[in-house]
matplotlib code that plots the C-alpha trace (Angstrom):
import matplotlib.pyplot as plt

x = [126.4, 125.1, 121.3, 119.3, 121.0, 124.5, 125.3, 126.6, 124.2, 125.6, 124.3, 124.5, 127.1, 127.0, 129.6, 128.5, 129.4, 128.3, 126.2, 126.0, 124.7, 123.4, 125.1, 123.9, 124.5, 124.8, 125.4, 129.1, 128.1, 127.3, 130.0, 132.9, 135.9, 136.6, 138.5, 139.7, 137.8, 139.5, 138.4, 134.8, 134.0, 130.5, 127.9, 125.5, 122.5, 122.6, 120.4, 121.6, 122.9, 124.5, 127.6, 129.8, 132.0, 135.6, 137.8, 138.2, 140.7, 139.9, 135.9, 133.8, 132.1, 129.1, 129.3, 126.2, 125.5, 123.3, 123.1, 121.3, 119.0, 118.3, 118.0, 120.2, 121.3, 125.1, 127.3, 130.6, 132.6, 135.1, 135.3, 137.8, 135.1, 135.3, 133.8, 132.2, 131.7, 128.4, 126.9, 123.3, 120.5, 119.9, 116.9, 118.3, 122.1, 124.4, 126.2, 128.8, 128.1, 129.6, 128.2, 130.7, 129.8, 131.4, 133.5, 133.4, 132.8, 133.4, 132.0, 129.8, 128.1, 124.3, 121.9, 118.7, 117.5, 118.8, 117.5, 114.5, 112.0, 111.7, 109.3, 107.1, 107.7, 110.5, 111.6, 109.2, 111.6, 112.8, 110.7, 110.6, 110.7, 114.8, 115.5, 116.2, 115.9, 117.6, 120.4, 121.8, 125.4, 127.3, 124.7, 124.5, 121.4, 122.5, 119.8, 120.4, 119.5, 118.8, 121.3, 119.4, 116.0, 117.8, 119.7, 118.3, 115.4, 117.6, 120.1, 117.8, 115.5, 118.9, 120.8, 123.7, 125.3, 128.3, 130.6, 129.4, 129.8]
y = [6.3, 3.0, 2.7, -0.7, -2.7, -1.4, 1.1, 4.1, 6.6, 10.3, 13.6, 15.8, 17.6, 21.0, 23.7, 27.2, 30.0, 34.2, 35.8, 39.5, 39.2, 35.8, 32.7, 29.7, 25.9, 22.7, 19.3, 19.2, 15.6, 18.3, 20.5, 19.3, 22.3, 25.2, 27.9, 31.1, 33.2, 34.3, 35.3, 35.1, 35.0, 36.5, 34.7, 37.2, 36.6, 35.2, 35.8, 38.2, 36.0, 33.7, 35.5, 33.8, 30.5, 30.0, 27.0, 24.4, 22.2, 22.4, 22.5, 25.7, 26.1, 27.8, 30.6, 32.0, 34.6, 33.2, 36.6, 37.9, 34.6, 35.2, 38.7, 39.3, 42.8, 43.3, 44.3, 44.9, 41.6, 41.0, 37.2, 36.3, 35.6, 32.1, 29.6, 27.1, 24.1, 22.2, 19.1, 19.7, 17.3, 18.5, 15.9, 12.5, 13.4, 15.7, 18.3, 20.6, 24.6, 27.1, 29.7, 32.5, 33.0, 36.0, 33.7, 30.0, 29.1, 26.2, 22.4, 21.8, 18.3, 19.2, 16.7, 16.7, 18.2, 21.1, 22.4, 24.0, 24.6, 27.9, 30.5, 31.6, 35.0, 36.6, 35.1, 36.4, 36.3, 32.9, 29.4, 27.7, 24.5, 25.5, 26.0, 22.7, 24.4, 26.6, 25.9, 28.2, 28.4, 30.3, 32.9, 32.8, 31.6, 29.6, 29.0, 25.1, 25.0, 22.8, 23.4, 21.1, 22.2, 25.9, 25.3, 21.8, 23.4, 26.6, 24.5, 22.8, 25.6, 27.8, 25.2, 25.4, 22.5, 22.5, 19.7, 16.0, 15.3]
z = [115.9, 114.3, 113.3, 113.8, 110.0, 111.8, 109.4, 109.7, 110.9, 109.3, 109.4, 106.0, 105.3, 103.7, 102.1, 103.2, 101.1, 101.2, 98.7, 99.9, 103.7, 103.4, 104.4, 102.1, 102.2, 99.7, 100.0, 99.4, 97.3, 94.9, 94.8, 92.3, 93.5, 93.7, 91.2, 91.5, 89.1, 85.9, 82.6, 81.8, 78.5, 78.0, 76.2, 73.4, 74.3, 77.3, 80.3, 83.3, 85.6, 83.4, 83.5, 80.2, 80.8, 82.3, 81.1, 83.3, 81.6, 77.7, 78.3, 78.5, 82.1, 81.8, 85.1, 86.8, 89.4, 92.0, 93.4, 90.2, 90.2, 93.4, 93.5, 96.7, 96.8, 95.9, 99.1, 99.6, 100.6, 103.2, 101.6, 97.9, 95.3, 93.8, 91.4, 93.4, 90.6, 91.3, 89.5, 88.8, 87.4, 83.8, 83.1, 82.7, 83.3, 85.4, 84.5, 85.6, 86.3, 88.2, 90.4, 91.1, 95.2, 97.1, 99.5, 100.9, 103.9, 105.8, 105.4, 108.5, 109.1, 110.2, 112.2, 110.8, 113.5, 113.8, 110.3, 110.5, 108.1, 106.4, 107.3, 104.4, 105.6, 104.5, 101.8, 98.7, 96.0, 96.0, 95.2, 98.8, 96.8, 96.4, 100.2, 102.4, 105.5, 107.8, 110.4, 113.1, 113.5, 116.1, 115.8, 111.9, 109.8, 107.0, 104.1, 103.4, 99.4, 96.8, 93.8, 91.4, 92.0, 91.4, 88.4, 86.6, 84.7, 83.9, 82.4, 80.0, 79.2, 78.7, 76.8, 79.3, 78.5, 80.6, 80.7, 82.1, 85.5]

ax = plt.figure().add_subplot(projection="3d")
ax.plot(x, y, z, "-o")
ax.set_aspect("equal")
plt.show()
């Protein structure tokens, strides 16, 4: 579809990925790849979910669990746990993190209007300033969220300084 300049009029387009029971989404412009997890060093010091940091080619990746910054009860998973390596605005610059998710998804364009906004019941534990919206697929509510408004302040206020995006 073409809007009124001619251009190309597109909806968003998100990568879905499981945490426990929950089905979540990003905009896959922030999503860098994807890695198999392997060795996590652990960091002293460091806060719970900030798991250690994998190397991804030479440079240390910092690694969080969204699960524990989230605080979405751990389940058993049916899905291969991997690192889903985002870009996230750390105050003037980007930087790269990754957020070890219990299983990826699929990437699903999403017209506008079929995301919904989020009810503020039901979701206590989590800033609604992080969640997009909500989207119904085949009977499956995915939580649309907002990696940097997750992770940006976390990475300057925790020093993460993973590698430049």
């Amino acid at each position: 579809m073409r809007d009124v300049a001619g251009e190309e009029d597109s909806s968003p387009v998100y990568l879905t990925f499981h945490l426990g029971e929950q089905t979540l989404g990003i905009d896959v412009r922030d999503v860098r790849e994807l890695l198999v997890p392997g060795k996590i060093t652990p960091l002293p010091d460091a806060p719970i979910c900030v798991l250690g940091v994998v190397d991804l080619r030479g440079t240390p990746l910092p690694v969080v669990d969204l699960k524990a910054h989230l605080d979405i009860p751990s389940t058993a998973s049916t899905h291969e746990p991997q690192i889903l390596v985002v870009e996230v605005a750390a105050g003037s610059h980007r930087k790269l993190l990754g957020i070890l998710v219990d299983g990826v998804g699929q990437v699903d364009e999403i017209p506008a209007d079929k995301i919904q906004p989020c009810p503020s019941i039901g979701i206590s534990n989590w800033d609604s300033s992080i969640i997009e919206g909500l989207s119904l697929r085949e009977a499956e509510l995915v939580v649309l969220i907002r990696i940097d408004r997750i992770f940006g302040d976390m990475m300057d206020e925790l020093a993460l300084d993973g590698p430049p995006a």
